[in-house]
Every structure is written in C-alpha cells, then in structure tokens.
PyMOL commands that place a pseudoatom at each C-alpha (Angstrom):
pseudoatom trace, name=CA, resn=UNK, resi=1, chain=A, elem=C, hetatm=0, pos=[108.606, 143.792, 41.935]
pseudoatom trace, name=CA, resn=UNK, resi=2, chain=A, elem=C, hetatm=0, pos=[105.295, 142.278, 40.887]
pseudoatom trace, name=CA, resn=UNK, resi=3, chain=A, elem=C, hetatm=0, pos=[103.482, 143.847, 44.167]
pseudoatom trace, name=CA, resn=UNK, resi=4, chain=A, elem=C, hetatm=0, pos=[105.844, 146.672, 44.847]
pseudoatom trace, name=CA, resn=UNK, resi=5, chain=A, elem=C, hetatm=0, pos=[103.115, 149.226, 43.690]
pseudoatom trace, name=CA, resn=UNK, resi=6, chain=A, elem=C, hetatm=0, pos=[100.208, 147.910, 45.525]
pseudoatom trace, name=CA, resn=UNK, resi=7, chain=A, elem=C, hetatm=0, pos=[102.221, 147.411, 48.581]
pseudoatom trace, name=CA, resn=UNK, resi=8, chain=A, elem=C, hetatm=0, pos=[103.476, 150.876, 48.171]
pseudoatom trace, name=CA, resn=UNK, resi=9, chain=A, elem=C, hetatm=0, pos=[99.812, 152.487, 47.827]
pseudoatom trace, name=CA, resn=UNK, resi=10, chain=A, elem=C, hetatm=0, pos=[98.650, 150.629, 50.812]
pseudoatom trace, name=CA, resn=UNK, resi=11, chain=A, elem=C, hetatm=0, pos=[102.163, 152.139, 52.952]
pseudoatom trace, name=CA, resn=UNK, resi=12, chain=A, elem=C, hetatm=0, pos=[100.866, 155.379, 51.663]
pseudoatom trace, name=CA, resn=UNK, resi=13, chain=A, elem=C, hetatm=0, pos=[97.488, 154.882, 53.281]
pseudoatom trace, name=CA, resn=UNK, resi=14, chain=A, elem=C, hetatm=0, pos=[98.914, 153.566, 56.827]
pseudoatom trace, name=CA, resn=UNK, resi=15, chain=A, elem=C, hetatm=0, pos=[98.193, 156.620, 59.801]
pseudoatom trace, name=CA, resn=UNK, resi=16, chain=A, elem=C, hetatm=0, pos=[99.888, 156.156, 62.762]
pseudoatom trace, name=CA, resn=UNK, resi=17, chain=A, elem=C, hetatm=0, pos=[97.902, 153.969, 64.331]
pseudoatom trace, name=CA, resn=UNK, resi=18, chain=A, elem=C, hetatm=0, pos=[98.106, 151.068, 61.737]
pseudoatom trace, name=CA, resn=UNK, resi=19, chain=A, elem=C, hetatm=0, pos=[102.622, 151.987, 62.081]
pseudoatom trace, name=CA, resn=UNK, resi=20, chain=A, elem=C, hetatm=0, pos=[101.744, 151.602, 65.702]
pseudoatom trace, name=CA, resn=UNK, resi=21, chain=A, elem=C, hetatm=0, pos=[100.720, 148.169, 65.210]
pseudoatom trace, name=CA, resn=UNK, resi=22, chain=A, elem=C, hetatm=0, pos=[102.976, 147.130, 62.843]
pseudoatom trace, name=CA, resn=UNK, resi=23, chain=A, elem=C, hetatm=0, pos=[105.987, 148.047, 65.921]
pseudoatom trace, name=CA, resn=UNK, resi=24, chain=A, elem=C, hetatm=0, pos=[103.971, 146.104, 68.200]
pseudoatom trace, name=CA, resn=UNK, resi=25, chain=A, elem=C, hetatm=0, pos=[103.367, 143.226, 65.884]
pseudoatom trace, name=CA, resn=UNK, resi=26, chain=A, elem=C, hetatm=0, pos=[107.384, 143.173, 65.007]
pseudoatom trace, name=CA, resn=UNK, resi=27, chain=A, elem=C, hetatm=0, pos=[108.240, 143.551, 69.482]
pseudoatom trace, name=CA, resn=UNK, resi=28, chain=A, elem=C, hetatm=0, pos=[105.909, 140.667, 69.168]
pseudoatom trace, name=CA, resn=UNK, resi=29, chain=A, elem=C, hetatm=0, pos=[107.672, 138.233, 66.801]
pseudoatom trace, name=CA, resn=UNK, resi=30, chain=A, elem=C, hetatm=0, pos=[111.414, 139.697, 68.305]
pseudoatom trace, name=CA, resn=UNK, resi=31, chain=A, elem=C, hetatm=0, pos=[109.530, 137.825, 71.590]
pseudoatom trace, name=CA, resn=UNK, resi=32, chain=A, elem=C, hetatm=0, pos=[108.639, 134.829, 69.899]
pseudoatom trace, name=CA, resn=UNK, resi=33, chain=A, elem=C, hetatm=0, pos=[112.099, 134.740, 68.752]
pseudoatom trace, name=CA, resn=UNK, resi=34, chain=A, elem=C, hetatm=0, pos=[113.826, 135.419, 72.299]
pseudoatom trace, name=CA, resn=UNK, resi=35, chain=A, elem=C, hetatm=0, pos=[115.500, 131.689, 73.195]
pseudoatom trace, name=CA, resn=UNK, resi=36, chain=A, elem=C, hetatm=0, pos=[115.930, 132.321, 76.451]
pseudoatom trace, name=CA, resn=UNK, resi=37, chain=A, elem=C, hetatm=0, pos=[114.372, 135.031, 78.909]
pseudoatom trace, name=CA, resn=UNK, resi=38, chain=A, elem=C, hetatm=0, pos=[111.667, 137.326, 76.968]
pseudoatom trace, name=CA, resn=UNK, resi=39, chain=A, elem=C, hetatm=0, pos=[112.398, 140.187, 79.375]
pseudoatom trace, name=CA, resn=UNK, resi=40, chain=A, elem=C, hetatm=0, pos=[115.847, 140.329, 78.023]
pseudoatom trace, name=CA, resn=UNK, resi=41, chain=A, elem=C, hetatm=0, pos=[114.930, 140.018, 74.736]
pseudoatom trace, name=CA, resn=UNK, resi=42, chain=A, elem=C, hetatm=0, pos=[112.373, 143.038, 75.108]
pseudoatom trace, name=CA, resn=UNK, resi=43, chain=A, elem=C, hetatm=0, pos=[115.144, 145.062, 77.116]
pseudoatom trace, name=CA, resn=UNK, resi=44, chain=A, elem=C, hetatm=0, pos=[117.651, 144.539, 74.007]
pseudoatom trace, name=CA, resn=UNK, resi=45, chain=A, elem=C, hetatm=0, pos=[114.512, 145.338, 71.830]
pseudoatom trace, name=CA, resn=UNK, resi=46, chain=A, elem=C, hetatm=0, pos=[114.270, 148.854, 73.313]
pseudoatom trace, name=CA, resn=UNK, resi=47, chain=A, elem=C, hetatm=0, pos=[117.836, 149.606, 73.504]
pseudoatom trace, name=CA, resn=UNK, resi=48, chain=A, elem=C, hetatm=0, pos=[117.605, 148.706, 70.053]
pseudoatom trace, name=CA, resn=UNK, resi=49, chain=A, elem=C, hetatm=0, pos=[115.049, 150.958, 69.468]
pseudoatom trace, name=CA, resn=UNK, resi=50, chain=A, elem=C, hetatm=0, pos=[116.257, 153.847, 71.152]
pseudoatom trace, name=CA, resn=UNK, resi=51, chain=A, elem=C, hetatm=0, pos=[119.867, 153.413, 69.486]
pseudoatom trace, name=CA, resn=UNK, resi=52, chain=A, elem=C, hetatm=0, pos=[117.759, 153.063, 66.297]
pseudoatom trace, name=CA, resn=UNK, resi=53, chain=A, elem=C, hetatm=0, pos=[116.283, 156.509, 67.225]
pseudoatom trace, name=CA, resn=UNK, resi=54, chain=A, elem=C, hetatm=0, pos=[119.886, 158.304, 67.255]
pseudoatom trace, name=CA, resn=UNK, resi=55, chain=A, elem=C, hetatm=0, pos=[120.007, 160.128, 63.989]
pseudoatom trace, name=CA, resn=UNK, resi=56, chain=A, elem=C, hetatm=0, pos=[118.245, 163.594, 61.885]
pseudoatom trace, name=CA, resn=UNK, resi=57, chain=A, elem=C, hetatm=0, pos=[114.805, 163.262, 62.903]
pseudoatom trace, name=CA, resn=UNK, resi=58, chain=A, elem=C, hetatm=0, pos=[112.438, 162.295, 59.925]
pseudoatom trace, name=CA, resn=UNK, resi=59, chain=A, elem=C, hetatm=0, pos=[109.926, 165.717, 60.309]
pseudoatom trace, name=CA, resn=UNK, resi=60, chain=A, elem=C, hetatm=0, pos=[111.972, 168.401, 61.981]
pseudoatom trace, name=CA, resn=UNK, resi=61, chain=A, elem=C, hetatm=0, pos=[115.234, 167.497, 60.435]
pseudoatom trace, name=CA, resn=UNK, resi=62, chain=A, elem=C, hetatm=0, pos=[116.976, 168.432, 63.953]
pseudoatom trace, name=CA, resn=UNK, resi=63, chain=A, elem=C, hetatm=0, pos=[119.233, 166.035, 65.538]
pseudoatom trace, name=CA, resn=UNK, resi=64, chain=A, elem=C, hetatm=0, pos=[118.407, 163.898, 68.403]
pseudoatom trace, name=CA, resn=UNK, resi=65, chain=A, elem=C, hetatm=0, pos=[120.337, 161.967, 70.507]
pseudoatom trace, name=CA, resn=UNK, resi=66, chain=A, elem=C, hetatm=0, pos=[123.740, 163.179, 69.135]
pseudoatom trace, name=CA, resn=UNK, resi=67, chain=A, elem=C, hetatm=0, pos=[124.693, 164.941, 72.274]
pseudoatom trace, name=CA, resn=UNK, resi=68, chain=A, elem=C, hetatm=0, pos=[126.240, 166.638, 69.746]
pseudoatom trace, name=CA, resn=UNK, resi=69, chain=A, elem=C, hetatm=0, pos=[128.648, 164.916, 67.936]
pseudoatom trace, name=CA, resn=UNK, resi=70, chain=A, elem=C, hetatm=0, pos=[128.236, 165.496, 64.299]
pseudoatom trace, name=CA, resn=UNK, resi=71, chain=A, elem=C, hetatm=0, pos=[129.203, 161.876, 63.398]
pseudoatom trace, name=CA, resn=UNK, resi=72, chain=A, elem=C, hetatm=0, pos=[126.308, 160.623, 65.026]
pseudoatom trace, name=CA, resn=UNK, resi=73, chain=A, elem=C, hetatm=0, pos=[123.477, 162.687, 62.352]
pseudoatom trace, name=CA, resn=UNK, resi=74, chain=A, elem=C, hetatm=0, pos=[123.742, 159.729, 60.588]
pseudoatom trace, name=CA, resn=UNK, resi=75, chain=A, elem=C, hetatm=0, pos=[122.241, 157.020, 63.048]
pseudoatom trace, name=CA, resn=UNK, resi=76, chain=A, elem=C, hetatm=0, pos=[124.583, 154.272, 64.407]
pseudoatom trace, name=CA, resn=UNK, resi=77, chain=A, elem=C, hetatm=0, pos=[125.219, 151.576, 62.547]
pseudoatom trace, name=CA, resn=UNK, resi=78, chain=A, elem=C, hetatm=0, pos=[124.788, 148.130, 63.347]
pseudoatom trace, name=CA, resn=UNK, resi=79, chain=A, elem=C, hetatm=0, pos=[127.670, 147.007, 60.421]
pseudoatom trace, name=CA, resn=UNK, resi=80, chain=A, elem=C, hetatm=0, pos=[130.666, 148.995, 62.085]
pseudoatom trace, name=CA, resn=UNK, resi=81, chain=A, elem=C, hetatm=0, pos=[129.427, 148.079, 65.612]
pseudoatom trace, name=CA, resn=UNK, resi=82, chain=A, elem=C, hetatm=0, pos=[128.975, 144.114, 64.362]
pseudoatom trace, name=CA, resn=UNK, resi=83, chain=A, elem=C, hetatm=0, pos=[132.214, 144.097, 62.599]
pseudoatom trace, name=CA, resn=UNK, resi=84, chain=A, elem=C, hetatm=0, pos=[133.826, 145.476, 65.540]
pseudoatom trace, name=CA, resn=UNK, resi=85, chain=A, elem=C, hetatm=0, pos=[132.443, 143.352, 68.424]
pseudoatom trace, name=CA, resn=UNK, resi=86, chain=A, elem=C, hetatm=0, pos=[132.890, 140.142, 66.129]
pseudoatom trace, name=CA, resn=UNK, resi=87, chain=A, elem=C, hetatm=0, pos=[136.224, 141.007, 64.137]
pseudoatom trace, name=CA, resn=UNK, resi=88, chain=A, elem=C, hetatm=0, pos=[137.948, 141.803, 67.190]
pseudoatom trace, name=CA, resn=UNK, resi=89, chain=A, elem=C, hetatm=0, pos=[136.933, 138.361, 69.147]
pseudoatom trace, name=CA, resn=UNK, resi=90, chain=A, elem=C, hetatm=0, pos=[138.003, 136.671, 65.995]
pseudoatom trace, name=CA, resn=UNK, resi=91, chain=A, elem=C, hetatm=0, pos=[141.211, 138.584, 65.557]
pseudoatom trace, name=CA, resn=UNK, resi=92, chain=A, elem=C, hetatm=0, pos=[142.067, 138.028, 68.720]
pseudoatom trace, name=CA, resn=UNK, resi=93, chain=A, elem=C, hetatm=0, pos=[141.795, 133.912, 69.153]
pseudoatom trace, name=CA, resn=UNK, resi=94, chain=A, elem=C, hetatm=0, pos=[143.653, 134.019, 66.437]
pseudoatom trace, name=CA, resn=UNK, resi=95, chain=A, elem=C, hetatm=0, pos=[146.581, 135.677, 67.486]
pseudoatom trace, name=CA, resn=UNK, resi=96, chain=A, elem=C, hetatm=0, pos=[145.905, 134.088, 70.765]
pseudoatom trace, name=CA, resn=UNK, resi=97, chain=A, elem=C, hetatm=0, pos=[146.483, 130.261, 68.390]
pseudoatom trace, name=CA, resn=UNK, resi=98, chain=A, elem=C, hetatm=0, pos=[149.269, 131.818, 66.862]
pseudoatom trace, name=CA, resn=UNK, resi=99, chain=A, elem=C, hetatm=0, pos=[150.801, 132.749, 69.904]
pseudoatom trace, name=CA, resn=UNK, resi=100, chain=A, elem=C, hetatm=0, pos=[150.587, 129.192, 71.349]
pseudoatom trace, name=CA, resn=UNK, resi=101, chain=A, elem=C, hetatm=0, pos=[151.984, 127.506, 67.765]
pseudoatom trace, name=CA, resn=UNK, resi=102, chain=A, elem=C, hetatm=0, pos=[148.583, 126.548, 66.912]
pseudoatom trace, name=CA, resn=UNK, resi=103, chain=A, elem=C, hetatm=0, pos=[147.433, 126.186, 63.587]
pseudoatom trace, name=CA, resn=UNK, resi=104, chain=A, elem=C, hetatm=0, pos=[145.109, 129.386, 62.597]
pseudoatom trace, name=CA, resn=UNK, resi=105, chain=A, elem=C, hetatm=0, pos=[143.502, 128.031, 59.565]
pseudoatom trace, name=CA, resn=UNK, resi=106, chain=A, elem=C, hetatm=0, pos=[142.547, 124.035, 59.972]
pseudoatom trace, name=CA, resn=UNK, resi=107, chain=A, elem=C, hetatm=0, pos=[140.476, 123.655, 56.933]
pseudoatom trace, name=CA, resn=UNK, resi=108, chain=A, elem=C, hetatm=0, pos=[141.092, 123.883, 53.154]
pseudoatom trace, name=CA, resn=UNK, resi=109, chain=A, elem=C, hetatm=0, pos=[138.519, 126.624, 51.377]
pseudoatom trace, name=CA, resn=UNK, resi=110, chain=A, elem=C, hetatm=0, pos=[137.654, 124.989, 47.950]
pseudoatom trace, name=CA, resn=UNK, resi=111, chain=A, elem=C, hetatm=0, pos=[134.360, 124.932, 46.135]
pseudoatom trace, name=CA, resn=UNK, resi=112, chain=A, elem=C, hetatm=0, pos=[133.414, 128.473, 46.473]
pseudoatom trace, name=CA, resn=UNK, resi=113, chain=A, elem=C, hetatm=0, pos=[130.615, 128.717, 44.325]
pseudoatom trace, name=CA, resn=UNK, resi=114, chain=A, elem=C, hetatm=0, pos=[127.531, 126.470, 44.674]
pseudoatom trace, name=CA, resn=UNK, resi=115, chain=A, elem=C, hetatm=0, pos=[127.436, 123.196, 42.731]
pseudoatom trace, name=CA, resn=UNK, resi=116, chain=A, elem=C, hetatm=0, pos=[123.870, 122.134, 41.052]
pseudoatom trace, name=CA, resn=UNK, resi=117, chain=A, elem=C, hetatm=0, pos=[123.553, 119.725, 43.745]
pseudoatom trace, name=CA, resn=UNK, resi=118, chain=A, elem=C, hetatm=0, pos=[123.674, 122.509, 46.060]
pseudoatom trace, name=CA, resn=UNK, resi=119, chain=A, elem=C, hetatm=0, pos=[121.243, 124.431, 44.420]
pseudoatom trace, name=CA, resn=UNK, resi=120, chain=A, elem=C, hetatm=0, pos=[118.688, 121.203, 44.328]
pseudoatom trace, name=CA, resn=UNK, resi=121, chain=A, elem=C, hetatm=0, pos=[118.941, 120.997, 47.721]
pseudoatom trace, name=CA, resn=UNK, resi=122, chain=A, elem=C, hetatm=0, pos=[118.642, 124.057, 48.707]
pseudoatom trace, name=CA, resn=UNK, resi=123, chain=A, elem=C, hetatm=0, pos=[115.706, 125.333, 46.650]
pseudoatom trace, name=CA, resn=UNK, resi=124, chain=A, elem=C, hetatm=0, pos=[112.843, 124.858, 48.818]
pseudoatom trace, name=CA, resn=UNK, resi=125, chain=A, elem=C, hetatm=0, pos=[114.763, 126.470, 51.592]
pseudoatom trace, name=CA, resn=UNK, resi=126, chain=A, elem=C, hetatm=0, pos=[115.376, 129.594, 48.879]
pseudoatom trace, name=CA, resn=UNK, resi=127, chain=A, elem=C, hetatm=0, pos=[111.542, 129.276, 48.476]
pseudoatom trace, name=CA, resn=UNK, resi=128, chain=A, elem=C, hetatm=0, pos=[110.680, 130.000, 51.812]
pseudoatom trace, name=CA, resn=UNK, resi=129, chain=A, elem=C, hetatm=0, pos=[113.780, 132.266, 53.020]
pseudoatom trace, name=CA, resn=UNK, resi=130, chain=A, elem=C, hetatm=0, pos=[112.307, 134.340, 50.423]
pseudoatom trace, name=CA, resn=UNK, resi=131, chain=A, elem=C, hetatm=0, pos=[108.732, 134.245, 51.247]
pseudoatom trace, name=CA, resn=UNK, resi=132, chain=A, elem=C, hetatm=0, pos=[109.431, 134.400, 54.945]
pseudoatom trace, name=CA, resn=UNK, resi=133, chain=A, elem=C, hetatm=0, pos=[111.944, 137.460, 54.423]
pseudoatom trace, name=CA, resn=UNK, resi=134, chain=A, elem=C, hetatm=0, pos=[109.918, 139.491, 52.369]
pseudoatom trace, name=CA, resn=UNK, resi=135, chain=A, elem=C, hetatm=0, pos=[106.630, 139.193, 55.409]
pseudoatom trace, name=CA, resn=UNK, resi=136, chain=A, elem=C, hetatm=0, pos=[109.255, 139.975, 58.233]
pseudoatom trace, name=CA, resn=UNK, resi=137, chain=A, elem=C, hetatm=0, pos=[110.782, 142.665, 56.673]
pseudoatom trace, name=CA, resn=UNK, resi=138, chain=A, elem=C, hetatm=0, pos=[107.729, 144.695, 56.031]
pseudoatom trace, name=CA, resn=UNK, resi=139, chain=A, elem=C, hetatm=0, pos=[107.282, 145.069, 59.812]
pseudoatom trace, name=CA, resn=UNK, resi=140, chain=A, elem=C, hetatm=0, pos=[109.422, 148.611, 61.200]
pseudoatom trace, name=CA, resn=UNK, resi=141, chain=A, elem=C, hetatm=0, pos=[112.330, 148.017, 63.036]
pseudoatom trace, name=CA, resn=UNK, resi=142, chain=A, elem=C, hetatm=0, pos=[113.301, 144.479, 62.415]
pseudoatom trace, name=CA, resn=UNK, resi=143, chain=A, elem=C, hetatm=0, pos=[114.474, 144.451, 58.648]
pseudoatom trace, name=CA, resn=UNK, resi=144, chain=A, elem=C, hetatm=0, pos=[116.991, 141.741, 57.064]
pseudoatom trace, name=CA, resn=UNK, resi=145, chain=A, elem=C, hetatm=0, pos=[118.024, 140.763, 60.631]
pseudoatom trace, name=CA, resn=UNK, resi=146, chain=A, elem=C, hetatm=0, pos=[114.436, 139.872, 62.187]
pseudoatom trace, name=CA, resn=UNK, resi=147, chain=A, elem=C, hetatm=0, pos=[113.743, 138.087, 59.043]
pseudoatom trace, name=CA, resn=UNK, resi=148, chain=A, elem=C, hetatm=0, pos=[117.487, 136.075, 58.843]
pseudoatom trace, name=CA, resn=UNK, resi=149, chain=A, elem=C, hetatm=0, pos=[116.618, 135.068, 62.685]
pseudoatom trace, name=CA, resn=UNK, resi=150, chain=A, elem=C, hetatm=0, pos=[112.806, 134.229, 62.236]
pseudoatom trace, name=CA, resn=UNK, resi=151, chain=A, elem=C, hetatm=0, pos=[113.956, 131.891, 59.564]
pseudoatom trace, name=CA, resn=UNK, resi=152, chain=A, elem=C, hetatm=0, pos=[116.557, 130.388, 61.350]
pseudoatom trace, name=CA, resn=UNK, resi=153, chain=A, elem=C, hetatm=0, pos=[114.671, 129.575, 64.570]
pseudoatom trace, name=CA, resn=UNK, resi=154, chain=A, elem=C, hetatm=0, pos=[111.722, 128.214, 62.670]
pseudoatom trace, name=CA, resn=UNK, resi=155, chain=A, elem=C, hetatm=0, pos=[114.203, 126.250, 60.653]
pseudoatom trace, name=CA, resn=UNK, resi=156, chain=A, elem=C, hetatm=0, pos=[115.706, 124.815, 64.333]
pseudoatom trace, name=CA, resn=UNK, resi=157, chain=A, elem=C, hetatm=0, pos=[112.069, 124.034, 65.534]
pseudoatom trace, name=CA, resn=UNK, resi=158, chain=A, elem=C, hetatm=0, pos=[110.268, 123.133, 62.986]
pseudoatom trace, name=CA, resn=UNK, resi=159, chain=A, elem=C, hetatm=0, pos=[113.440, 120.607, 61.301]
pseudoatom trace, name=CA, resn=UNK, resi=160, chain=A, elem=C, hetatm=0, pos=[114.449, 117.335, 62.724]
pseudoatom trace, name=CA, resn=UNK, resi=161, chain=A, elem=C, hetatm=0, pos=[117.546, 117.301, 61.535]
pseudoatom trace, name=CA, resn=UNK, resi=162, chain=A, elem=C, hetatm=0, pos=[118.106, 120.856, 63.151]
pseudoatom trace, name=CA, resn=UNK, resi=163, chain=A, elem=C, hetatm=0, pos=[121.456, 118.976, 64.076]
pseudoatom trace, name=CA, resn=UNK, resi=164, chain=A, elem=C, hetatm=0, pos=[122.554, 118.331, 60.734]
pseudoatom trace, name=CA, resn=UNK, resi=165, chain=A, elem=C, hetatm=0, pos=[121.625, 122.372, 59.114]
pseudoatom trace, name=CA, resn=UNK, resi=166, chain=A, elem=C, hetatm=0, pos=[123.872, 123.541, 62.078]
pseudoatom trace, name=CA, resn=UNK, resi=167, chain=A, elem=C, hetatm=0, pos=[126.672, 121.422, 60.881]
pseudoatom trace, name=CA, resn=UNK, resi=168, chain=A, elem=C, hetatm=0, pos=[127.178, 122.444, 57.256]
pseudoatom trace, name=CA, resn=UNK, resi=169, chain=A, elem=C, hetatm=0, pos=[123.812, 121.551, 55.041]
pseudoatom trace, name=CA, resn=UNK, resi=170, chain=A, elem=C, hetatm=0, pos=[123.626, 124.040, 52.265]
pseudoatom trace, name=CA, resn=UNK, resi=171, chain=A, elem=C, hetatm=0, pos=[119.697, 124.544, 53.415]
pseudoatom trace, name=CA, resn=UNK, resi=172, chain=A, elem=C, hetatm=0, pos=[121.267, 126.264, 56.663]
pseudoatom trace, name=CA, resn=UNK, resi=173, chain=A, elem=C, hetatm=0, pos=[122.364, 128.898, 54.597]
pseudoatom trace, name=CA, resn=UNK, resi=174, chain=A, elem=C, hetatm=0, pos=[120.516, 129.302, 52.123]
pseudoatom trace, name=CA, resn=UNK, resi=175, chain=A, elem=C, hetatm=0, pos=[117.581, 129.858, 53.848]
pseudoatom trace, name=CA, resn=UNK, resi=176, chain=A, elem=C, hetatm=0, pos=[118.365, 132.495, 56.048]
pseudoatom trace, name=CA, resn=UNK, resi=177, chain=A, elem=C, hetatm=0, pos=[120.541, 134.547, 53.387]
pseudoatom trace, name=CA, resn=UNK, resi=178, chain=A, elem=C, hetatm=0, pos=[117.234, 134.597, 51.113]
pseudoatom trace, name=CA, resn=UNK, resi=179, chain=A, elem=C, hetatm=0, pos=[115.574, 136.031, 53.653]
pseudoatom trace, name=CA, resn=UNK, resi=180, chain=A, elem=C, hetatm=0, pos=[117.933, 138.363, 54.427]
pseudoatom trace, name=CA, resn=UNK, resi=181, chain=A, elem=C, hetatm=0, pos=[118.392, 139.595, 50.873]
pseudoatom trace, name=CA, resn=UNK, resi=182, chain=A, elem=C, hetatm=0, pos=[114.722, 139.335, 50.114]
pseudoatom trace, name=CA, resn=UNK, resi=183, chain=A, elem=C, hetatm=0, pos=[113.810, 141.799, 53.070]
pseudoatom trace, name=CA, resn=UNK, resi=184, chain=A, elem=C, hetatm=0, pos=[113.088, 145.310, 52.184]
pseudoatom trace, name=CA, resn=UNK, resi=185, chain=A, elem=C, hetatm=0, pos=[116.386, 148.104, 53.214]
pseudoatom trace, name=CA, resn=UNK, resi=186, chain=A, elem=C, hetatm=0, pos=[115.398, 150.679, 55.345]
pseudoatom trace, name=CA, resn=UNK, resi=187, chain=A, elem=C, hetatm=0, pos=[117.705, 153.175, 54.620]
for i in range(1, 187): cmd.bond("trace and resi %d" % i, "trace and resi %d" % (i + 1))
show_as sticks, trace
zoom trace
C-alpha cells in the first residue's frame, strides 16, 4: 500500500517496449525455474501464453480465440482447469483405496490454526515470501503462481534442509503462500 501510487505512476509511464521486456524478463525467470528440460518449460510457457490470450481483447473489445463459443469471452481459467485435472486424480485413488478396503483417510486433522510457535518459525520465511512475491508478481504473465514457484525452488536450492521443508516444516508453507497472496491479481 505504501508504494502502490508510485508503482502505479511508473506502470502508467511503461510503452510497449519497457511491457516487452518485462514478458521477456518473466519467460526468463519461468526458465530459471524449469527443473528439468528448458525447452519444455518454454513450450508450456507459450501454450500458456497463448491460452492466456483466449478472451475479449483489451483494445478492440472483439473476441479472439473463442472459435466462438460464448463461454470462452471470459479467458480460461486456470482454477476450474486445476481443480479438475487434480480433483479428479485425487477422487479417483480414493475410490480406487476404497474399492480395495483401504483406509482413505490415514491421518487425524487437528491443530488447524497456527500455534505461536508456528508463527516464530515461520516469520522469516513470511518475510521473504512476501518480498519475493510482491517482485515476481509485477512481471506480466506469471502472477501468484510464478511467484509461489520462484519461492519454492529457491527455498529447495538455496536450504539444506530442503528435505525437512518438503516433509511438513511450517516454513514450507508459509513461504510460498506469502508469496502467493502478496503477488498482485491480474484480473
């Protein structure tokens, strides 16, 4: 809130060129980020892009890339299509444990809410999810995801006990989930 005005004023004076470069600069960090093979990640950065591009375009107001199907003048979004891809999976091996007389749930949900241990631990990780979140999410295209996954693979290099954050520590979480809360919503 405290730079929201400046930050806006100097958005304002951005031409194309300077959005330009802020695309490249966020293809460049969705690189970085690729674990395996960067030429996949760049191919799933385009189609990303170009399902990104499916929507009411900004200046004309026409649709493009709707083939037309009214539905899509919105833009596809990557909730539904997450929640469906993952949901599914998960409803399924669990019907698949059920089936076979498994147990579905194995673990016992208690402590919801975050103890004041938990927050001492995790501050520092709040600290820079935030920080971290807030740069990424600037950059077009990228948004509360790039910003949850930049975190998260700096936490995994940067962190010797990159074993231990992947196995319950509250800083696994908390990091990431300030950055994805402290990135700027594009829509």
């Amino acid at each position: 809130m405290l730079v929201g005005i400046p930050l806006a004023n100097a958005a304002l004076s951005f031409g194309p060129l300077n959005i330009f470069a802020l695309m490249c600069s966020g293809l460049i960090i969705v690189a970085y980020l690729a674990q395996g093979s960067i030429v996949k990640a760049m191919m799933m950065a385009l189609l990303g892009l170009l399902l990104g591009s499916v929507g009411l375009d900004i200046v004309t107001g026409l649709p493009k890339f709707t083939f037309g199907i009214d539905e899509l003048t919105d833009g596809i979004g990557v909730g539904p299509i997450a929640m469906g891809l993952f949901g599914i999976a998960e409803i399924f091996t669990n019907l698949e444990q059920s089936l076979e007389g498994g147990k579905i749930f194995q673990a016992k949900i208690d402590h919801l809410w975050p103890s004041l241990r938990d927050w001492a631990q995790a501050k520092w990780a709040i600290a820079r999810g935030t920080i971290i979140g807030f740069f990424l999410g600037i950059l077009p295209g990228g948004g509360a995801l790039l910003s949850s996954f930049g975190l998260l693979r700096g936490r995994k290099e940067g962190c010797q006990e990159s074993r231990t954050v992947r196995q319950g520590r509250i800083e696994g979480v908390a990091g990431p989930e300030s950055a994805n809360n402290a990135a700027t919503g594009d829509r």
